[in-house]
C-alpha positions as CSV (number, residue, x, y, z in Angstrom):
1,X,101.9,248.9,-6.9
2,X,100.5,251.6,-9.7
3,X,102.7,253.7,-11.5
4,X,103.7,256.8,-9.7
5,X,104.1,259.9,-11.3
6,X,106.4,262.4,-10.0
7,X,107.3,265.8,-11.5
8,X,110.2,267.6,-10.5
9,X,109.9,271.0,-8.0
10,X,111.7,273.6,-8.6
11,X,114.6,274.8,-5.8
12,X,116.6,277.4,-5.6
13,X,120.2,276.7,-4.1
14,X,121.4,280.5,-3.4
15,X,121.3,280.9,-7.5
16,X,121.9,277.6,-8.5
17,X,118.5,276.0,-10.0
18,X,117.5,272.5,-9.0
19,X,114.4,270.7,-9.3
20,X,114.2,267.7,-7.0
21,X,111.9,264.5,-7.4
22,X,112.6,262.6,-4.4
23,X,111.6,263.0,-1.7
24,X,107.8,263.7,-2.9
25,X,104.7,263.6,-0.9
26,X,103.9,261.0,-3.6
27,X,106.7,258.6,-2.5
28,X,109.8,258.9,-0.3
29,X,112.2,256.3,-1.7
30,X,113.0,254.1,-4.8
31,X,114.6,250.9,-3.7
32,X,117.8,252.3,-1.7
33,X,117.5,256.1,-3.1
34,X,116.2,259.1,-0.9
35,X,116.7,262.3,-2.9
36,X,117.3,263.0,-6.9
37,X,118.4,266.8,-7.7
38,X,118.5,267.7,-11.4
39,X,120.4,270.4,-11.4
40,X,120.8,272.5,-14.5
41,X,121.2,273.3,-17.1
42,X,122.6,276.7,-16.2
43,X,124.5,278.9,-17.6
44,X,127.5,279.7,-15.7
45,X,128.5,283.0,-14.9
46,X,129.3,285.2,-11.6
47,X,125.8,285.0,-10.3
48,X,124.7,282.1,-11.3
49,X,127.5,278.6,-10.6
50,X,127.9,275.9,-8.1
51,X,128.5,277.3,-4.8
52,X,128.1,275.1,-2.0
53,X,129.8,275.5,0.6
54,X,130.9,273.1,3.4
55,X,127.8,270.8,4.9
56,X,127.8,267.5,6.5
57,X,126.0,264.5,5.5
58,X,125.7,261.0,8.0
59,X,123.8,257.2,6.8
60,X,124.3,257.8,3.1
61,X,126.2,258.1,-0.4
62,X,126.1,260.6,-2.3
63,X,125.7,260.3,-6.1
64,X,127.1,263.0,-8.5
65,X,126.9,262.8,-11.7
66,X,127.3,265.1,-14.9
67,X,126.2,265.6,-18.0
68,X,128.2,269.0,-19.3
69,X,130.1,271.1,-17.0
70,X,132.3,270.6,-14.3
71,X,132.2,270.4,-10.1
72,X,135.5,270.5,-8.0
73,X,135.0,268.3,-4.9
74,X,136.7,268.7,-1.6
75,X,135.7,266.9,1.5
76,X,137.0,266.3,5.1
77,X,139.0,263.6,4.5
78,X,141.0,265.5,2.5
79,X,140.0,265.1,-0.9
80,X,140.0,266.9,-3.6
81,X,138.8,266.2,-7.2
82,X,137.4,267.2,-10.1
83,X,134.1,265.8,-12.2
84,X,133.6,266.1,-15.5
85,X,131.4,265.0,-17.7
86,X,130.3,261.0,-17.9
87,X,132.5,260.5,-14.3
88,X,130.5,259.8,-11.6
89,X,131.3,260.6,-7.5
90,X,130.5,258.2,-5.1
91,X,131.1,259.9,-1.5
92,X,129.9,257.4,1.7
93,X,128.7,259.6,4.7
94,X,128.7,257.0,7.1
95,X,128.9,258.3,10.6
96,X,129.7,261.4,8.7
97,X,131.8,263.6,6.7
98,X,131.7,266.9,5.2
99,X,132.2,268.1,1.9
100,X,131.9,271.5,-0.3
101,X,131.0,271.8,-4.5
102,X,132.1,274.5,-6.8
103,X,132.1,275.4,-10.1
104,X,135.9,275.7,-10.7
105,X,136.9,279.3,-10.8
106,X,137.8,279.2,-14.4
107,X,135.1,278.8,-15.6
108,X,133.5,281.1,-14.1
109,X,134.9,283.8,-15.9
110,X,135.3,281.8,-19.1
111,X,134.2,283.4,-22.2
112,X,131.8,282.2,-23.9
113,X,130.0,281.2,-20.9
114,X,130.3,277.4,-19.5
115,X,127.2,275.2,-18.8
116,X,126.8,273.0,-16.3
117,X,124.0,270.1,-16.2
118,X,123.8,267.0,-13.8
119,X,122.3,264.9,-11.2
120,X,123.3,264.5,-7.7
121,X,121.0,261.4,-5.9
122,X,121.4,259.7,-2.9
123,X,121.8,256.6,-1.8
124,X,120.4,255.1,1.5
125,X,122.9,253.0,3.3
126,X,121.9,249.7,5.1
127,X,121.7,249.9,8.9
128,X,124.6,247.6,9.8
129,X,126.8,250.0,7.9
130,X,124.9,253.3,8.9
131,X,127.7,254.1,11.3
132,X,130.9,253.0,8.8
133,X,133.9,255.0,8.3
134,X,133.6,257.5,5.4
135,X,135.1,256.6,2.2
136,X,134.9,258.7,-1.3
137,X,135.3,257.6,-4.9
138,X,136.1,258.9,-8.3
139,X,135.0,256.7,-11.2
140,X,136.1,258.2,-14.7
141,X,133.9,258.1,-17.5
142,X,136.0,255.6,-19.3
143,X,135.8,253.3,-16.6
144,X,131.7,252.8,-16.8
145,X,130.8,249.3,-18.7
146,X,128.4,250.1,-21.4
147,X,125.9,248.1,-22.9
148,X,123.7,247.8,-26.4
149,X,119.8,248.9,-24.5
150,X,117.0,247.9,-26.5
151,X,117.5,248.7,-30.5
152,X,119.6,251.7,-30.8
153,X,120.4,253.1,-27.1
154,X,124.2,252.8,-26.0
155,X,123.3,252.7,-22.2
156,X,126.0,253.3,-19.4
157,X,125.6,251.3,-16.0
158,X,127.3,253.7,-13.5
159,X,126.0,251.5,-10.6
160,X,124.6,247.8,-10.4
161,X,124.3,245.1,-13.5
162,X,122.2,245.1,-16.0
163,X,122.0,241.9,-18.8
164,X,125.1,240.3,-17.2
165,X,127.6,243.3,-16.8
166,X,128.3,245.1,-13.9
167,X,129.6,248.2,-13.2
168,X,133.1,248.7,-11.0
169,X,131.0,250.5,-8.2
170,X,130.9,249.1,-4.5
171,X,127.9,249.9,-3.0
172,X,126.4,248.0,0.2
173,X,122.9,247.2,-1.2
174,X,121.0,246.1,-4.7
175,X,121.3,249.1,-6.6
176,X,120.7,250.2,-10.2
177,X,121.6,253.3,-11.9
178,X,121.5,253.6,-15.8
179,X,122.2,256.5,-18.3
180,X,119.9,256.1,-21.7
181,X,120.4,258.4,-23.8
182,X,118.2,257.4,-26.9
183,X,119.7,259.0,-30.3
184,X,116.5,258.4,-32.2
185,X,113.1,257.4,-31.6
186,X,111.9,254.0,-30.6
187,X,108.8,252.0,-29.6
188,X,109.8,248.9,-27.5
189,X,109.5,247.0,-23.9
190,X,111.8,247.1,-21.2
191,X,112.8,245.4,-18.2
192,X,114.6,245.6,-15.6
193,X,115.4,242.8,-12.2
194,X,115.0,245.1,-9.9
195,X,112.4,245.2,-7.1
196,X,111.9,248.7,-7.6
197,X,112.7,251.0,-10.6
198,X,112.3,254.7,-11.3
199,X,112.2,256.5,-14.6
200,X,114.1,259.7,-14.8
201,X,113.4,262.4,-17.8
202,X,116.5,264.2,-18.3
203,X,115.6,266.1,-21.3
204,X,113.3,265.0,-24.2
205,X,109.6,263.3,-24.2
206,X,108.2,259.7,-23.5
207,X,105.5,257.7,-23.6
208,X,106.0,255.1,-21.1
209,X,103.3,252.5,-19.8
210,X,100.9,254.8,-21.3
211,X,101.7,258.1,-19.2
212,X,103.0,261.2,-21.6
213,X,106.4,262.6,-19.6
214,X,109.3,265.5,-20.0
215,X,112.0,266.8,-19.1
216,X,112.2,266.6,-14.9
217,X,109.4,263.9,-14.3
218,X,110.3,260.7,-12.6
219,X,108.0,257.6,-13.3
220,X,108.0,254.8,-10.6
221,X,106.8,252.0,-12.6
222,X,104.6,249.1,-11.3
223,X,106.1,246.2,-12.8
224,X,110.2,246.6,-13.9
225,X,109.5,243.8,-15.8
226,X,107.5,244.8,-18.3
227,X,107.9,248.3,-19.0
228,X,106.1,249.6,-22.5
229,X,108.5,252.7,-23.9
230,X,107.9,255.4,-26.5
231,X,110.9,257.9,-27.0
232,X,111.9,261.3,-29.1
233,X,115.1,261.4,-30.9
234,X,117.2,263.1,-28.6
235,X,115.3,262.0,-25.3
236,X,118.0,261.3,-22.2
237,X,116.6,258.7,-19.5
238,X,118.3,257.7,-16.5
239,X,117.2,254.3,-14.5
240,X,117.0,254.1,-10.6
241,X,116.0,251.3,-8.5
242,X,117.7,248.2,-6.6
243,X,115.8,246.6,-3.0
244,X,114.3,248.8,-0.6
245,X,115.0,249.0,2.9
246,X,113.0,246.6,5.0
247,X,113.1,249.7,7.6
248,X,111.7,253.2,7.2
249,X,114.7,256.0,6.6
250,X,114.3,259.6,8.5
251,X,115.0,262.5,6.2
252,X,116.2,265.5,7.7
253,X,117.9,268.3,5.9
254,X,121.4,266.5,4.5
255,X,121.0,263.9,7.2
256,X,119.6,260.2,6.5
257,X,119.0,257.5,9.3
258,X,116.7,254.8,10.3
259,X,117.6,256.4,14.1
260,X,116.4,259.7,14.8
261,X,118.7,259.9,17.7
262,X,121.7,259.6,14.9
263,X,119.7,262.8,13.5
264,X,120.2,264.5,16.7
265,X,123.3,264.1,17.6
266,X,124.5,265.3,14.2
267,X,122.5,268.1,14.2
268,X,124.1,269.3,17.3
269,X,127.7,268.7,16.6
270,X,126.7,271.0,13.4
271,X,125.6,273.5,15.3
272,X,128.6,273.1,18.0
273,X,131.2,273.2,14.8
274,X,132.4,269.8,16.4
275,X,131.4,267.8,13.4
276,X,134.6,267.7,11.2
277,X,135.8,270.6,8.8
278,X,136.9,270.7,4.6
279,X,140.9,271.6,5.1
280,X,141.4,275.2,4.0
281,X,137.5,276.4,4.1
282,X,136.2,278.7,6.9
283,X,132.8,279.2,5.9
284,X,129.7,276.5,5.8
285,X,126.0,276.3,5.8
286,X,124.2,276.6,9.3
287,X,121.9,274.1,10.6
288,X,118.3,274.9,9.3
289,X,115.5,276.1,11.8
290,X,113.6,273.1,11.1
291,X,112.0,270.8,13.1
292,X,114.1,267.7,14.3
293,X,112.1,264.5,13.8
């Protein structure tokens, strides 16, 4: 494998900018992960804040995961919670669920404005759990192991183990994802166990394996192993990765699968409103026009 170079495109989510990396024409998946949002940062204000309403999701885990800001979760099985900076939400679709995001509404009319800045990635699940019940979990910041990363990084593992310590995550398959944020500058060589492993630019530049990246480009590297890293003061990196799927996944709209007949049947209890419901929210996003698989 070569390195892969992947910059972010830029998405519009009815005022809300995002630029997503995966999935790219380049490459689909990193080990178990479909789909990497960076959203923000935005400035929060009437016309431009977290709004998503109600929408269902089926054969993965959602990721969320902030940086500065906050997000008010609700979902169909009833829960309801708030992320803030350094937590990190961990919502399993299984045979499905449905869940809304929102910028809590004070702060949208806080003065000065509020900011808010995160990722939200996903997290293919293995086929013999495809089909398990729902589940969501809230990990607080203070919760997250944290470990000394090469000479001056203080690296959070929000899922996975790195260097012996693991973080308090269940997840159903190999799977690593790391916050660096590197303070100052630095020139050293990383490496990672992982099978495959994605470089995220948050903010900052780097150098790494010889390629010049910013903010919103993802690097899939060609051997975690033996990564060669040069950072700006100030640069934030996240790390993706873990074991692929020996099976191909189906991507459709919030939908992931290795059945497209698990696709289907979603879709259509979406469009039949028979799919499940947040408690105390009417509206929701409509199925897309797009072509089933």
């Amino acid at each position: 494998m070569e390195n892969i170079i992947i910059h972010g495109r830029e998405r519009d989510l009815g005022g809300f900018l995002v630029h997503r990396s995966l999935p790219s024409a380049h490459r689909r998946y990193c080990g178990p992960f479909v789909f990497l949002d960076h959203m923000g940062p935005l400035e929060i204000t009437e016309e431009h804040l977290m709004n998503v309403r109600p929408h269902p999701h089926i054969g993965l885990a959602t990721v969320t995961y902030l940086f500065d800001g906050r997000g008010y979760h609700r979902d169909s099985l009833g829960s309801k919670q708030m992320i803030t900076p350094g937590d990190l939400n961990w919502m399993t679709a299984g045979r499905g669920i449905v869940h809304s995001e929102r910028t809590p509404p004070e702060d949208r009319a806080a003065h000065p404005h509020k900011w808010m800045h995160g990722v939200q990635i996903w997290v293919g699940l293995p086929t013999e759990h495809e089909e398990c019940e729902p589940s969501f979990a809230h990990w607080p910041s203070e919760k997250m192991p944290r470990i000394q990363f090469g000479k001056n990084i203080n690296a959070k593992i929000m899922i996975g183990e790195h260097s012996g310590v693991k973080s308090p995550v269940t997840c159903l398959s190999r799977t690593l994802f790391m916050d660096l944020p590197c303070a100052q500058d630095g020139e050293e060589t990383w490496s990672f166990n992982e099978q495959e492993l994605g470089l995220f630019i948050v903010n900052g530049e780097a150098v790494i394996n010889g390629h010049a990246l910013k903010g919103d480009d993802l690097i899939l590297v060609a051997d975690p192993e033996n990564i060669e890293i040069k950072y700006a003061e100030n640069t934030r990196i996240l790390a993706i990765g873990g074991e692929p799927f020996p099976e191909p996944r189906h991507i459709w709209w919030n939908f992931v699968s290795s059945k497209k007949e698990l696709i289907h049947k979603a879709a259509a209890a979406w469009k039949d409103q028979t799919f499940g419901h947040v408690p105390g929210e009417t509206d929701f996003i409509p199925l897309p026009n797009d072509k089933l698989p």
